[in-house]
C-alpha positions in Angstrom: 4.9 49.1 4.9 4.1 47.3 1.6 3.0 50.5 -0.3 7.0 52.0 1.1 8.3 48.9 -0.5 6.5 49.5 -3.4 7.7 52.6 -3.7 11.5 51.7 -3.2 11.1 49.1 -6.0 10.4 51.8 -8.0 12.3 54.2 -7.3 14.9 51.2 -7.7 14.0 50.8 -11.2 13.8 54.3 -11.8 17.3 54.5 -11.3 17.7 51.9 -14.1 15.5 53.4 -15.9 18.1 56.5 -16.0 20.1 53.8 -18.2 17.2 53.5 -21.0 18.3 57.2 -22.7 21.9 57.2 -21.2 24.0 60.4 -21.1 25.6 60.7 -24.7 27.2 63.4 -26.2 25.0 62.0 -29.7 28.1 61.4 -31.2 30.5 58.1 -32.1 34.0 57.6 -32.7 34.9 57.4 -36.4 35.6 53.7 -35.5 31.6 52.8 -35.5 29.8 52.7 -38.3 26.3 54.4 -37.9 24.4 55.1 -40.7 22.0 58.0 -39.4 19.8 59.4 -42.1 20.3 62.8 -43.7 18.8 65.3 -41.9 18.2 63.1 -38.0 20.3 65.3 -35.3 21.4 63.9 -31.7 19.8 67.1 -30.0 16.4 69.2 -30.9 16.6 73.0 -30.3 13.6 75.0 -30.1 11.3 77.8 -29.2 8.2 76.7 -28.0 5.7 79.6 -25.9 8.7 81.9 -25.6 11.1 79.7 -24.4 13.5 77.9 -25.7 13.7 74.5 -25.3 15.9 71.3 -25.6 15.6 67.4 -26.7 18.1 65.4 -26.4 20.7 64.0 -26.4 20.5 60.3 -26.0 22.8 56.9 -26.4 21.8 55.9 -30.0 18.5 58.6 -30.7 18.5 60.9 -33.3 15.8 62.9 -34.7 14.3 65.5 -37.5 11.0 67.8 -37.4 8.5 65.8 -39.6 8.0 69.1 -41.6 11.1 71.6 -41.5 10.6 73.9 -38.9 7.4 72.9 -37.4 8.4 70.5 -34.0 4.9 69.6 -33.7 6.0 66.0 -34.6 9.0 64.7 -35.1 10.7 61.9 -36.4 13.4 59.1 -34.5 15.4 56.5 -35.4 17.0 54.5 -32.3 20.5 52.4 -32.9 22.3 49.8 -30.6 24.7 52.5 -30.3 27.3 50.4 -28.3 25.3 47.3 -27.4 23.2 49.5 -25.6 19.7 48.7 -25.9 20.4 45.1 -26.8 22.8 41.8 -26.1 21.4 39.8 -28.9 20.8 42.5 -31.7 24.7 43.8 -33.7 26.0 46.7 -32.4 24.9 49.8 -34.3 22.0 48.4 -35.9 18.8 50.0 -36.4 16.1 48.7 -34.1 13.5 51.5 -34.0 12.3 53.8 -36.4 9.1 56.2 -34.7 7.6 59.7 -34.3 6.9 61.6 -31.6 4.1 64.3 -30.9 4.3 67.4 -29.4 2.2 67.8 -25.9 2.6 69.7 -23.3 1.7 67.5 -19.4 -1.7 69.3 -17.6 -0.6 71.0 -15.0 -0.5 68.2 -11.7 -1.3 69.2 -8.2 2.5 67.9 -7.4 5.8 69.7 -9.0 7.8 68.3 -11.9 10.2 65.6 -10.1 13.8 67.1 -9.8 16.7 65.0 -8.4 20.4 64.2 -8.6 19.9 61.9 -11.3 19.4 63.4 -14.9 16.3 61.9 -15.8 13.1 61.7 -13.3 10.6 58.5 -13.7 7.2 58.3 -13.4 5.8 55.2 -14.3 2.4 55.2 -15.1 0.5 54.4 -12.0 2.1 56.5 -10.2 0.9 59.3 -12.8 -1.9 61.7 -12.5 -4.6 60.9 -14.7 -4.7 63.8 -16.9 -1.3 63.2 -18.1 -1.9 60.0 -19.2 -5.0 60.7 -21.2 -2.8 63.2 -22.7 -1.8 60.4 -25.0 -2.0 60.4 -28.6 -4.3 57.9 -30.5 -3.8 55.0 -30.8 -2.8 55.6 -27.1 -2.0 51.9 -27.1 1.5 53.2 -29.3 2.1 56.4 -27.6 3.0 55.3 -24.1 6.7 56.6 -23.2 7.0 60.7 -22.5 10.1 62.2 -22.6 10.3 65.9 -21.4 12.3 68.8 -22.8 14.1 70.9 -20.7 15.6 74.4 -20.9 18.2 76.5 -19.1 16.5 75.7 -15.7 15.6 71.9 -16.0 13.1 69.6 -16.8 9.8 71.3 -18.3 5.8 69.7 -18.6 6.4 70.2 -22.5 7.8 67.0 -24.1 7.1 64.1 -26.8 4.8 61.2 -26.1 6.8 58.6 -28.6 5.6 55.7 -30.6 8.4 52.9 -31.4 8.3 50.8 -34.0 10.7 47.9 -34.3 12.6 47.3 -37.4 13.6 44.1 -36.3 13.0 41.2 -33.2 15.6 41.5 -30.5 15.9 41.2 -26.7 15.4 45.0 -25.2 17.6 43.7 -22.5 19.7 46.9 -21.7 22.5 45.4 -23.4 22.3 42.5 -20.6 22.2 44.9 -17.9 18.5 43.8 -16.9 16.4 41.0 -16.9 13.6 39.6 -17.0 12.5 41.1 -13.1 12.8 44.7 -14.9 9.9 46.9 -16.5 12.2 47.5 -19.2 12.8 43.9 -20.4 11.1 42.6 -23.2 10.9 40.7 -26.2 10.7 42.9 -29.0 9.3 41.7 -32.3 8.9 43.7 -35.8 5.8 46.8 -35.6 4.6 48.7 -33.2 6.5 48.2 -29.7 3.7 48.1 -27.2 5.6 46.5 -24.7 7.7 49.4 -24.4 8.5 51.1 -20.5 5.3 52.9 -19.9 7.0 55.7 -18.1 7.2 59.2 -18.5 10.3 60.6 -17.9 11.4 64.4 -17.2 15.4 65.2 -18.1 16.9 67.8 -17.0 19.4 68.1 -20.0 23.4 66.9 -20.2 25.5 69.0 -17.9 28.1 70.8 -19.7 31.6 69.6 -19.3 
């Protein structure tokens, strides 16, 4: 009974966790004033072992190969792209700058989650083993996955991403959470090793 309990507490903040990349179009109404690099794109397209895979998109991301053409590692910037992220940091302001590397998951003895939702959780004890030490160094930085997906869904090739904070704020959902939820924390300039140790499988933004 208390492991089921456990589980549903999970899977309770697995649905909020569903809130942490959102399900935007990467764009903004020429009312807000984002100042994305040159070069940083909502969405990631790309072939990777014959297949061609997708990245994105999501509230406030954008991104850019670290090299041109090669997707081995790649480059974010995250914004409070409508008080998203954050009650206490502006709206629109910068709050992570980051990379991500390429990897694909070991193959598990269990299937890639699928569900209703868009994005599938998998927090980190709930893991197998071999996908955690699939972690870049310092693995200490590298602790949120986010998957790729293609035509079909969610795929085991993704990004293990590193944020770094440009700035202290309250990574608060925008208020939505609080201090009960594995997403809440106080965030302060460098590396965010505090950040939701999840790995997450999307299965892309429908098409309208």
């Amino acid at each position: 009974m208390h492991e089921k309990k456990k589980w549903n507490l999970r899977w309770l903040w697995g649905l909020v966790v569903c809130l942490l990349w959102g399900c935007s179009d990467g764009r903004t109404t020429q009312d807000e004033a984002l100042r994305v690099p040159r070069g940083y794109v909502p969405v990631l397209e790309f072939v990777h072992n014959g297949r061609l895979l997708r990245f994105g998109p999501f509230v406030g991301y954008y991104f850019r190969p670290e090299v041109p053409g090669d997707m081995r590692r790649i480059r974010l910037v995250c914004f409070n792209e409508r008080n998203f992220y954050s009650s206490d940091a502006p709206e629109n302001a910068l709050l992570y700058e980051g990379d991500g590397i390429l990897t694909d998951l070991p193959p598990a003895e269990a299937p890639l989650p699928r569900g209703k939702e868009r994005i599938q959780p998998v927090f980190f004890p709930d893991a197998p083993a071999a996908w955690l030490e699939s972690r870049p160094e310092p693995r200490d930085a590298y602790v949120h996955f986010h998957s790729c997906h293609d035509a079909s869904g969610p795929v085991s090739t993704g990004f293990w991403i590193r944020h770094v904070a440009v700035r202290d704020f309250s990574y608060d959902m925008g208020g939505r959470v609080g201090p009960g939820s594995p997403l809440y924390h106080a965030v302060r300039k460098g590396e965010d090793r505090d950040f939701a140790r999840i790995i997450e499988f999307d299965r892309g933004k429908k098409k309208p």
